[in-house]
C-alpha positions as CSV (number, residue, x, y, z in Angstrom):
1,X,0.0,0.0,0.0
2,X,1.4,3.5,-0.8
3,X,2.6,5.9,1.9
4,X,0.3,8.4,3.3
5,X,1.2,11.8,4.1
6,X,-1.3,13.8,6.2
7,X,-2.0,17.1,7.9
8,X,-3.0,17.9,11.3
9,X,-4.5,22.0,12.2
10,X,-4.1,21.9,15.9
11,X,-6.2,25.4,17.3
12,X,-5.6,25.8,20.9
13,X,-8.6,24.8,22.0
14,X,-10.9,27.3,19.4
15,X,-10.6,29.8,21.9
16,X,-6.5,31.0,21.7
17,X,-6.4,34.9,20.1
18,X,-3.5,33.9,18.2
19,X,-6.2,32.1,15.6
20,X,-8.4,34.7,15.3
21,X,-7.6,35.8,11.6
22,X,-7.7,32.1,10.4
23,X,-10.8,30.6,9.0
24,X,-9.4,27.0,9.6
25,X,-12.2,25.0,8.0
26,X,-11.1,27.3,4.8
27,X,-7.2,26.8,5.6
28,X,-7.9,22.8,5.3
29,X,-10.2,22.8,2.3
30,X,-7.5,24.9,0.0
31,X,-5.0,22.5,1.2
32,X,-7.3,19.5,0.7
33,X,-8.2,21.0,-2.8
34,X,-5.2,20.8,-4.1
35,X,-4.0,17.4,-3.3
36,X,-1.3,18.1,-1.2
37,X,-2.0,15.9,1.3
38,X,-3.9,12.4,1.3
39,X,-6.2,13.4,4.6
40,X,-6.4,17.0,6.8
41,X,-7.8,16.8,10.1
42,X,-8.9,19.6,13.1
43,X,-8.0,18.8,16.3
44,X,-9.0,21.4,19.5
45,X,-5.8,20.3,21.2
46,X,-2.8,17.6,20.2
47,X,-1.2,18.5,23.6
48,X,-4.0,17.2,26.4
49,X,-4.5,13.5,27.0
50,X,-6.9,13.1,24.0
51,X,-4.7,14.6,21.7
52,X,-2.2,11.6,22.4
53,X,-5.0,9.3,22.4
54,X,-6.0,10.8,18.7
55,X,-2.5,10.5,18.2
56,X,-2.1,6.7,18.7
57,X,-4.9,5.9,17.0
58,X,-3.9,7.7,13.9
59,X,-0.7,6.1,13.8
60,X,-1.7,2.8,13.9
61,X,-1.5,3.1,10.8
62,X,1.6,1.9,9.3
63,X,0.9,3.6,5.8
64,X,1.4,7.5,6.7
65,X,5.1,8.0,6.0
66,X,4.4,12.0,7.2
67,X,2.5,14.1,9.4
68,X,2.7,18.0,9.4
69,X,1.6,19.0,12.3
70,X,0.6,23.3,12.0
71,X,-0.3,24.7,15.7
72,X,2.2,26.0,17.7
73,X,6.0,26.1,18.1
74,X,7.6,23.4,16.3
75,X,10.1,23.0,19.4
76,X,7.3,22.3,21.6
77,X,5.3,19.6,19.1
78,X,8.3,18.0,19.5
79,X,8.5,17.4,22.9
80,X,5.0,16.9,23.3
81,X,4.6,14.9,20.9
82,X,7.7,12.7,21.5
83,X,6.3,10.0,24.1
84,X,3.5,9.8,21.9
85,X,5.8,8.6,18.6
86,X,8.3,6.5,21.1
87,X,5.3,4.4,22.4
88,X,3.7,3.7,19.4
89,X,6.9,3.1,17.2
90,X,6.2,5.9,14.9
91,X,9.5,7.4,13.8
92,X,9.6,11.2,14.8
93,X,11.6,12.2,11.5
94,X,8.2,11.7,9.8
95,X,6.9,14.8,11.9
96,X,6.7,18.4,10.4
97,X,6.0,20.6,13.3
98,X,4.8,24.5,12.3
99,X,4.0,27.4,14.0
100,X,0.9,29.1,12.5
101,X,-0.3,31.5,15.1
102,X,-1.5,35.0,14.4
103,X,-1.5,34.5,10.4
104,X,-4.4,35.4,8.2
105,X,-6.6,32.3,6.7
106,X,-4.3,33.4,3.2
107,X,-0.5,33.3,5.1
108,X,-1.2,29.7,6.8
109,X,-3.0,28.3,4.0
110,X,0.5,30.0,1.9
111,X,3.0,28.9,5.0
112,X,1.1,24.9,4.7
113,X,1.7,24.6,0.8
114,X,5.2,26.2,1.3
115,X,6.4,23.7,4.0
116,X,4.6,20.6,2.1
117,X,6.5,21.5,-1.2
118,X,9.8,21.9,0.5
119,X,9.3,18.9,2.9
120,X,7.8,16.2,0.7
C-alpha cells in the first residue's frame, strides 16, 4: 500500500487569540483541494491527553510515512509529541511541526503549501 502523508491543524482549544484571523475550516479545504495531502484533520488540542490518544490511533496506521503537524512552536510539538511517537513506534523524523499563530486564513494556508513542497 502507498505511503500516506497527512496534515493535522491543531487550534488551541478554538478559543487562543493567536487564531483569530484564520478561518481553519477554509485553511484545510484549499490544502485538501489541491491534493497536497492524502487526509487534513482539526483537532481542538494535540497536547491534552486526548490529543495523544487521537494520536495513537492515527498512527496505527503503518501507511502515513508524514504528518505536518501546523499549531504551535515546532520546538514544543516535538517534545509533546515525542512519548507519543516513542510508544507507538512511529518514527519522529516523519513529523513536520509548524507554528501558524496570528497568520491570516491566506498566510497559513501559503506557509502549509510552502512547508509541504519543501518537505515532501
Amino acid at each position: 500500500m502507498a505511503n500516506k502523508k497527512g496534515l493535522i491543524l491543531c487550534v488551541c482549544q478554538g478559543t487562543c487569540p493567536s487564531f483569530n484571523k484564520m478561518n481553519t475550516l477554509e485553511v484545510l479545504n484549499a490544502i485538501r483541494r489541491e491534493k497536497l495531502v492524502d487526509f487534513v484533520a482539526l483537532h481542538p488540542q494535540l497536547c491534552a491527553d486526548d490529543g495523544d490518544q487521537y494520536l495513537r490511533v492515527l498512527l496505527d496506521n503503518k501507511d502515513i510515512d508524514k504528518l505536518y503537524v501546523a499549531g504551535c512552536d515546532p520546538l514544543m510539538q516535538k517534545k509533546m509529541f515525542r512519548e507519543t511517537f516513542e510508544a507507538i513506534g512511529f518514527d519522529a523524523a516523519k513529523h513536520v511541526a509548524f507554528d501558524v499563530r496570528n497568520l491570516t486564513t491566506e498566510q497559513a494556508v501559503s506557509a502549509i503549501k510552502d512547508l509541504i513542497k519543501n518537505n515532501p
